[in-house]
C-alpha beads as a LAMMPS data file, in Angstrom:
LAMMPS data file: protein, C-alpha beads

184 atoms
183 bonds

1 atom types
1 bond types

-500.0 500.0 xlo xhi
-500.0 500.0 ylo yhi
-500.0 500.0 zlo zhi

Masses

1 110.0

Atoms # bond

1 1 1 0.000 0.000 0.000
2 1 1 3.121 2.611 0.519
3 1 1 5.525 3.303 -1.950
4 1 1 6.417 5.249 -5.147
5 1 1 4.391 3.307 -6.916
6 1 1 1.263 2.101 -4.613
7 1 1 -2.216 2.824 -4.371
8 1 1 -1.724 5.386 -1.485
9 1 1 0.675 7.261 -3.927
10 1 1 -1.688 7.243 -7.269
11 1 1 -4.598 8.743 -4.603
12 1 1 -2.455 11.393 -3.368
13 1 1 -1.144 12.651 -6.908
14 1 1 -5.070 12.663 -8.313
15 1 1 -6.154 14.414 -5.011
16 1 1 -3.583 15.959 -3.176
17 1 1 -5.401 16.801 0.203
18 1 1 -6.265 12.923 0.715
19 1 1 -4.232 12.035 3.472
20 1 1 -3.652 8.029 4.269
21 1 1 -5.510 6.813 7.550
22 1 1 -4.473 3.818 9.229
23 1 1 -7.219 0.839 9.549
24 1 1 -7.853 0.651 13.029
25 1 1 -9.447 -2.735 12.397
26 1 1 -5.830 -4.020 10.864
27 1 1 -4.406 -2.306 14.244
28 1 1 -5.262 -6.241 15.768
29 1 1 -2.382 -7.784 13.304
30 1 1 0.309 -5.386 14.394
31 1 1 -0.137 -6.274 18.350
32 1 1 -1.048 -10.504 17.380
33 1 1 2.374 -10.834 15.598
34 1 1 4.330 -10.423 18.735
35 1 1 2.143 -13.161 20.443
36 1 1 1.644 -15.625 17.223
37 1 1 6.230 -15.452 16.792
38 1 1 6.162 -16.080 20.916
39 1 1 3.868 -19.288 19.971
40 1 1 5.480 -20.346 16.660
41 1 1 9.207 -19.437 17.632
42 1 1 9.349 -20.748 21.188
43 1 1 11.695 -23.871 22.108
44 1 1 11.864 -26.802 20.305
45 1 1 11.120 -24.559 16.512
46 1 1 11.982 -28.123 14.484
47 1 1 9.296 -29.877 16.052
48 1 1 6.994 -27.373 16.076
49 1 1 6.641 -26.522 12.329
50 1 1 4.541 -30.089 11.693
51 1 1 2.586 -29.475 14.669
52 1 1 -1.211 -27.984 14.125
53 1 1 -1.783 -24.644 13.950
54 1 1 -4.072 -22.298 16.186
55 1 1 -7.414 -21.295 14.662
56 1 1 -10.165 -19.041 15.372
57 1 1 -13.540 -21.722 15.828
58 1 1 -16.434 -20.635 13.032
59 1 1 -19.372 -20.339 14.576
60 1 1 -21.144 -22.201 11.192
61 1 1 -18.944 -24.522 9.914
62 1 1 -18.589 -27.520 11.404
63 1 1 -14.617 -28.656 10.180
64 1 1 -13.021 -25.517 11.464
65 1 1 -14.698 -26.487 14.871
66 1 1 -13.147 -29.556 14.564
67 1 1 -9.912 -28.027 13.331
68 1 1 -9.471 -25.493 16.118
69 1 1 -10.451 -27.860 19.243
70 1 1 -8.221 -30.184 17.530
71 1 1 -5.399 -27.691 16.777
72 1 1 -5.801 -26.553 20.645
73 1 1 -5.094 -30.347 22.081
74 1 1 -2.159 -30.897 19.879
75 1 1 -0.472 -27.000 20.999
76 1 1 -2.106 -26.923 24.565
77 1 1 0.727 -27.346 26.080
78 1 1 2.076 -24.326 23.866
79 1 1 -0.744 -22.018 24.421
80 1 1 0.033 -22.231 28.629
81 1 1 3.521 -21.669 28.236
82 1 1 2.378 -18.823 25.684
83 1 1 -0.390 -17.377 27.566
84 1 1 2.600 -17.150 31.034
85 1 1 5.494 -15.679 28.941
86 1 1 2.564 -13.292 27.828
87 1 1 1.738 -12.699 31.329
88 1 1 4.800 -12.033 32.560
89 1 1 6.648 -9.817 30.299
90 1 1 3.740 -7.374 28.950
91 1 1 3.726 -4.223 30.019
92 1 1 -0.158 -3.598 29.225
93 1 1 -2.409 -4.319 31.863
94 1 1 -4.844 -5.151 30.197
95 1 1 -3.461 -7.729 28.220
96 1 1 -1.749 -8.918 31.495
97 1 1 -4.991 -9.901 32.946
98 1 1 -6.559 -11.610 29.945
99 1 1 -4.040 -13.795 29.485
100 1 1 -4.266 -14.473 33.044
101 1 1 -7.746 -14.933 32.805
102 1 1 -7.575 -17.157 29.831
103 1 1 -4.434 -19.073 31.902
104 1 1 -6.787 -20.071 34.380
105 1 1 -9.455 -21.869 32.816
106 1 1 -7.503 -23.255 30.722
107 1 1 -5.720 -25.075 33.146
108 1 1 -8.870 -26.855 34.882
109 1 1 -10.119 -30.084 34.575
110 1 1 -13.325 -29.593 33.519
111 1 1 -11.776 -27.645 30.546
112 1 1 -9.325 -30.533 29.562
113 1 1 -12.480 -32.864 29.907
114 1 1 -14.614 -30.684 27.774
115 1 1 -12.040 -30.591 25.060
116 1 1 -11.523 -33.651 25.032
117 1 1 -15.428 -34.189 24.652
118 1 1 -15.718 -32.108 22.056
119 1 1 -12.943 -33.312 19.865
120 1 1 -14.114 -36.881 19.804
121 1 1 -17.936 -35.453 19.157
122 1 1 -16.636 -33.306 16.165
123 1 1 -14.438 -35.972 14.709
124 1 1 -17.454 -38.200 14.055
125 1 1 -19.235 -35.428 13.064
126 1 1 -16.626 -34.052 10.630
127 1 1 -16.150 -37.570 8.789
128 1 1 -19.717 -36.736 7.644
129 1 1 -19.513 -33.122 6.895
130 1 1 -16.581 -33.825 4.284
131 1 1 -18.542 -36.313 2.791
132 1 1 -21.981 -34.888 2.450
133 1 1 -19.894 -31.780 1.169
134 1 1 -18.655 -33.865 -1.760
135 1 1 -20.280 -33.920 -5.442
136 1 1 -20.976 -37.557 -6.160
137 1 1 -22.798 -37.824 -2.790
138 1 1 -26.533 -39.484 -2.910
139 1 1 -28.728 -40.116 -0.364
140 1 1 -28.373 -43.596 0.807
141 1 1 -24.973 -43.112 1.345
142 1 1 -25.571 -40.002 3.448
143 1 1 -28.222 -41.400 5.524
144 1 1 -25.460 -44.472 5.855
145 1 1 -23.194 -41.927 6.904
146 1 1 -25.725 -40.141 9.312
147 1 1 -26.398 -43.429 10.798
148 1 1 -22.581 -44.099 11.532
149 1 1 -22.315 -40.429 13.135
150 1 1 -25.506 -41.201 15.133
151 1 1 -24.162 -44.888 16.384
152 1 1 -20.455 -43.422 17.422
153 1 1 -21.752 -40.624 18.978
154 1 1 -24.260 -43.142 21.148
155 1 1 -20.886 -45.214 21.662
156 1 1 -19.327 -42.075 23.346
157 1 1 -22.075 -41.361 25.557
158 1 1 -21.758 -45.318 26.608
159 1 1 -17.809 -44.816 27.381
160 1 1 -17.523 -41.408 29.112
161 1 1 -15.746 -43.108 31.042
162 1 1 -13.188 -43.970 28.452
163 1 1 -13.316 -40.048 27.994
164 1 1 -13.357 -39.008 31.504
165 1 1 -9.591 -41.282 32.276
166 1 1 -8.052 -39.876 28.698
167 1 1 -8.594 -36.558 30.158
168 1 1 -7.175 -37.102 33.622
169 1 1 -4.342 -38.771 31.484
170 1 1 -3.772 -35.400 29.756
171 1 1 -3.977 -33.357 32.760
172 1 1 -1.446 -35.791 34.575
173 1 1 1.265 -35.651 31.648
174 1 1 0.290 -31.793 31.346
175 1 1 0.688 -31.074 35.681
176 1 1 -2.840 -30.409 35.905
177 1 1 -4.787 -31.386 38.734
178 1 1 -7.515 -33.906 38.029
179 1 1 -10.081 -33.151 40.949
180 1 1 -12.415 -31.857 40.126
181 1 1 -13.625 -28.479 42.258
182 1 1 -16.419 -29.007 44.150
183 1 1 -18.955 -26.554 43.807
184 1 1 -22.198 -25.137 46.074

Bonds

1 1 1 2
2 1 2 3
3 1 3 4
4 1 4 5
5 1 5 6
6 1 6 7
7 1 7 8
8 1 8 9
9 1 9 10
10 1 10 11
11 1 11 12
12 1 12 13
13 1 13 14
14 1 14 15
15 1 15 16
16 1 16 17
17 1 17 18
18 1 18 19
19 1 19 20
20 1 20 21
21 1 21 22
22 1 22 23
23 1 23 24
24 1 24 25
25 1 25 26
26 1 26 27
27 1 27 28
28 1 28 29
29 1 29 30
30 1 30 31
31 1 31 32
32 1 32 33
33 1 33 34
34 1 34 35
35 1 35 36
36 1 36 37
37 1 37 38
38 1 38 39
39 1 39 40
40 1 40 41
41 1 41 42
42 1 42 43
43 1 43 44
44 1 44 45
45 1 45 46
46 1 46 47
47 1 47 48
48 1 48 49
49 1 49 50
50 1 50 51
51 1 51 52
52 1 52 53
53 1 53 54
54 1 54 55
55 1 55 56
56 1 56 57
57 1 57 58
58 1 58 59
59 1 59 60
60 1 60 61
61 1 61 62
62 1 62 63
63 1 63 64
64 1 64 65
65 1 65 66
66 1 66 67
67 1 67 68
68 1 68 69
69 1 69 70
70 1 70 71
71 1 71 72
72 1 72 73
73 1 73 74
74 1 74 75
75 1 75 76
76 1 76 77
77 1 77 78
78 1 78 79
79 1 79 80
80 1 80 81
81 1 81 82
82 1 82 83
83 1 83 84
84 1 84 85
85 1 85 86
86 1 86 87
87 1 87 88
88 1 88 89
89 1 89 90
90 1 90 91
91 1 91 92
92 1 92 93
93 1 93 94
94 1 94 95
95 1 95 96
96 1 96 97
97 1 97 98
98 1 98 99
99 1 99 100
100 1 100 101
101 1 101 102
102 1 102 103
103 1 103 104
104 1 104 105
105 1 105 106
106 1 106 107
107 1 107 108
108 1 108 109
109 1 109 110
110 1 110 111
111 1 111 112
112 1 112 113
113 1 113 114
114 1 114 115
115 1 115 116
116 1 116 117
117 1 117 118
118 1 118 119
119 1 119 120
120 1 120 121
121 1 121 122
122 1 122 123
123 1 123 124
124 1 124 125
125 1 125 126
126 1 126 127
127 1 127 128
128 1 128 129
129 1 129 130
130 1 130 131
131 1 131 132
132 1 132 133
133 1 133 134
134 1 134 135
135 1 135 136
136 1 136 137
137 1 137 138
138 1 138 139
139 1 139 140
140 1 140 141
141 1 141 142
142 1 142 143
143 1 143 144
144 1 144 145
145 1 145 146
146 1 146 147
147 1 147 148
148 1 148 149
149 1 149 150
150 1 150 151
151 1 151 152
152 1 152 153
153 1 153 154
154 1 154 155
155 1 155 156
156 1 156 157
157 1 157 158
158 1 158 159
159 1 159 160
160 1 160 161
161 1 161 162
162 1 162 163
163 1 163 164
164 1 164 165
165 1 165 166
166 1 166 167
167 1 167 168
168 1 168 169
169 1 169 170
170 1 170 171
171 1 171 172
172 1 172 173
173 1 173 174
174 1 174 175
175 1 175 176
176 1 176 177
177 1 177 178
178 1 178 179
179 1 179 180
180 1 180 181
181 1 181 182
182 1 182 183
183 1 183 184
């Protein structure tokens, strides 16, 4: 956008009172990139590159759902150390407290059960989106599919269990307490 030759430039020589204002909405990328190079550029950089990558969850589709919770579980361990470096060298408040904030519930129980919950839920449910998203689809093979979703989703319900011990696995290996808080 700057430059001899850029947009900003050919503006300015057609109408030479137009002045170039900064995008306040962009203003979010300049103060991210610290953060994202923190997450991406932190120990252990070779291992790191063919790990997942942290994504915003669409509140519509489905896949990136299932991309992002999946994403998280993979970098969790990532997104603490992140969210503490974060915490303790920022000089903004603000920031200071949400990633506090954030810290916290992360590092529960109940959130480590939940996302584990939710990533075997969406799994099922994305083999099925991809599919029913395809061309060549017809309708016995989606209600096949729909079926299959319906049964491994009953399945889960029938092993919480299962879900409940894979999640106090994760907290063990990630030093999270597994007790759950009791509440009034």
């Amino acid at each position: 956008m700057s430059g001899i030759y850029s947009v900003q430039k050919r503006i300015q020589d057609i109408v030479p009172n137009a002045h170039f204002v900064h995008c306040w909405a962009h203003n979010l990328n300049y103060s991210s990139a610290p953060r994202w190079a923190l997450l991406a550029l932190g120990e252990e950089n070779i291992l790191k590159v063919h790990k997942a990558v942290l994504k915003k969850v669409c509140a519509t589709c489905w896949e990136a759902r299932y991309k992002a919770i999946f994403a998280l579980k993979e970098r969790f361990n990532d997104a603490l150390i992140t969210l503490t470096k974060i915490t303790l060298t920022t000089t903004n408040g603000d920031e200071r407290n949400v990633s506090k904030s954030i810290r916290s519930k992360l590092d529960s129980v109940e959130f480590i059960l939940l996302l584990c919950l939710w990533e075997r839920v969406l799994r099922s449910m994305q083999r099925v989106s991809k599919v029913l998203q395809s061309v060549d689809i017809n309708i016995q093979t989606s209600c096949g599919l729909l079926k299959q979703a319906i049964g491994s989703l009953s399945e889960l319900r029938q092993n919480y269990n299962d879900i409940v011990n894979i999640a106090n696995d994760l907290c063990s290996k990630w030093g999270i307490s597994s007790k759950f808080p009791s509440k009034r």
